[in-house]
C-alpha positions in Angstrom: -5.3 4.3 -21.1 -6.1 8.4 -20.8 -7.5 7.8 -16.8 -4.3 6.4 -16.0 -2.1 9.0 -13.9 2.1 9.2 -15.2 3.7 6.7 -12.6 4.4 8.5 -9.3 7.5 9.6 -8.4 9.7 10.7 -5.2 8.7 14.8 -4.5 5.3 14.2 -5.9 2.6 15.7 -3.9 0.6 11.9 -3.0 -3.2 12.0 -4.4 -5.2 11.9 -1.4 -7.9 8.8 -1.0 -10.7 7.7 0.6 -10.8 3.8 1.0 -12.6 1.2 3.0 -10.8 -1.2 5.0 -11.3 -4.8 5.9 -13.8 -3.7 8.1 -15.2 -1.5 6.1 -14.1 1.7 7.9 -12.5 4.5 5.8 -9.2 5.8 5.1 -8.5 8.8 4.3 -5.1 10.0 3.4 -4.9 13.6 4.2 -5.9 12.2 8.1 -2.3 10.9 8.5 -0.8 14.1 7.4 1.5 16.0 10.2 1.4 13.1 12.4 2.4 10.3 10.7 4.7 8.6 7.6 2.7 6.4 5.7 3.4 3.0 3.6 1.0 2.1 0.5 1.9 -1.7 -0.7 -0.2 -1.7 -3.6 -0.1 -5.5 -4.9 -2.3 -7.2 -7.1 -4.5 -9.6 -5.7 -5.3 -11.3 -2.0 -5.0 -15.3 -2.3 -2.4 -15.2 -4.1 1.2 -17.4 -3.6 3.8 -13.9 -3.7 0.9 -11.4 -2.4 0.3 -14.1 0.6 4.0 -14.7 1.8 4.6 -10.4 1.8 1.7 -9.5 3.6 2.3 -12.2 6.0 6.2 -11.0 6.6 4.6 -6.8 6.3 2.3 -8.3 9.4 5.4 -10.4 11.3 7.4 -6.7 11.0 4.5 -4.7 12.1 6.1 -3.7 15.0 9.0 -2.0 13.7 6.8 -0.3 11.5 5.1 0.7 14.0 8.7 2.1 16.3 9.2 4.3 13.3 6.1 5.8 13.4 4.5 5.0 10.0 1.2 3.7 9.3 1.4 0.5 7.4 -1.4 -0.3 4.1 -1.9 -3.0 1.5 -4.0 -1.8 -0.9 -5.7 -4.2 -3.6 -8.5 -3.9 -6.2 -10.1 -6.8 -4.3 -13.1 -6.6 -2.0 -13.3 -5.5 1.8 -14.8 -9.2 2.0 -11.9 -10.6 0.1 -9.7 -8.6 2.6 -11.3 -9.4 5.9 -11.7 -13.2 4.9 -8.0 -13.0 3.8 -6.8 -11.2 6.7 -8.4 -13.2 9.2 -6.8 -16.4 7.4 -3.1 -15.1 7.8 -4.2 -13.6 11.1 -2.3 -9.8 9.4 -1.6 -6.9 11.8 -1.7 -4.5 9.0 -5.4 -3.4 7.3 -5.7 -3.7 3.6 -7.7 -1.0 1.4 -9.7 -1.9 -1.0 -9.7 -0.1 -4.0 -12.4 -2.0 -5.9 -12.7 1.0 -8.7 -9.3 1.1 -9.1 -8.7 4.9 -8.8 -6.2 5.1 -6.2 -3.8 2.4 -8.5 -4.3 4.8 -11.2 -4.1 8.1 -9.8 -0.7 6.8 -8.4 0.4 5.4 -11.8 0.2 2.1 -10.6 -2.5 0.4 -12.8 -1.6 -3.0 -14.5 -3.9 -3.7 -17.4 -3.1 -7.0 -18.4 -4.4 -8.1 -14.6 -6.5 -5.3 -14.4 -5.1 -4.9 -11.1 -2.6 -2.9 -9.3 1.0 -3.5 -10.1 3.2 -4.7 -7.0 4.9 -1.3 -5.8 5.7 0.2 -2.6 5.1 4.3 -1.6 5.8 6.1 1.3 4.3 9.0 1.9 5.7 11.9 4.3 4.2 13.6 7.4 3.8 16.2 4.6 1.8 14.3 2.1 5.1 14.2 0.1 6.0 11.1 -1.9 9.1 10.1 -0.3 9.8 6.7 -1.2 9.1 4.5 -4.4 9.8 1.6 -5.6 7.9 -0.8 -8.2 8.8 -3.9 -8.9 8.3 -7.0 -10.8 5.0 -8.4 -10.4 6.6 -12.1 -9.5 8.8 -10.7 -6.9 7.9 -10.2 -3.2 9.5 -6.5 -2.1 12.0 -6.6 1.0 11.1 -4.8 4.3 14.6 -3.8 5.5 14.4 -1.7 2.2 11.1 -0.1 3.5 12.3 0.1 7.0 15.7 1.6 6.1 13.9 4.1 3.8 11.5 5.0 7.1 14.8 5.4 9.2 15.8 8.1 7.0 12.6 10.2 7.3 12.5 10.0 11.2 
């Protein structure tokens, strides 16, 4: 697919974005820049068993995200219904984009086609609107915190 960006990489300059949240109040980006680091867990789809389990443990470590001063996303092509509803359910700390067009996934590189979805990846993004962090991973497999939070540490 030609409107599919290469996959993003650490030292890459992060596309900025405009999203609505679960309550329908946007997102921008570029906003975060100079103040804070910023964490974009793309995965593919709210309701599901893996997507369910991480967003509930990305909500339970809230906190610590929070003590190292990063701003924490999910970002799905699903709904900012599908996300409230969701949310609400799992009771999540954390606000999840949604990216119902599917730009952001593919400006970052991080469109799955067979799903038509985003694939399950992790980027943090620096004071600096710097790519500092990536990691993508299989689309089975929940991604582990510390990793995140030890990644944070290092940017602090």
């Amino acid at each position: 697919m030609s409107d599919v960006a290469q996959e993003i990489k650490v030292g890459d300059t992060a596309p900025d974005f405009t999203l609505k949240d679960q309550d329908q109040k946007d997102v921008k980006l570029s906003d975060y820049r100079g103040k804070k680091n910023v964490v974009l867990c793309f995965y593919p789809l709210d309701w599901s068993p893996v997507c369910h389990g991480e967003n509930k443990c990305l909500s339970d470590d809230f906190p610590k995200f929070e003590s190292a001063n990063a701003e924490l996303f999910g970002v799905s092509c699903d709904s900012f219904f599908s996300h409230k509803a969701w949310a609400d359910s799992l009771g999540l700390r954390h606000r999840l984009l949604a990216d119902m067009h599917r730009t952001v996934c593919k400006s970052y590189g991080l469109y799955f086609e067979p799903l038509n979805c985003s694939k399950r990846a992790t980027v943090i993004v620096d004071k600096n609107g710097k790519v500092a962090y990536v990691k993508v991973q299989e689309i089975k497999t929940a991604r582990e915190d510390k990793e995140i939070l030890d990644a944070l540490a290092k940017l602090n």
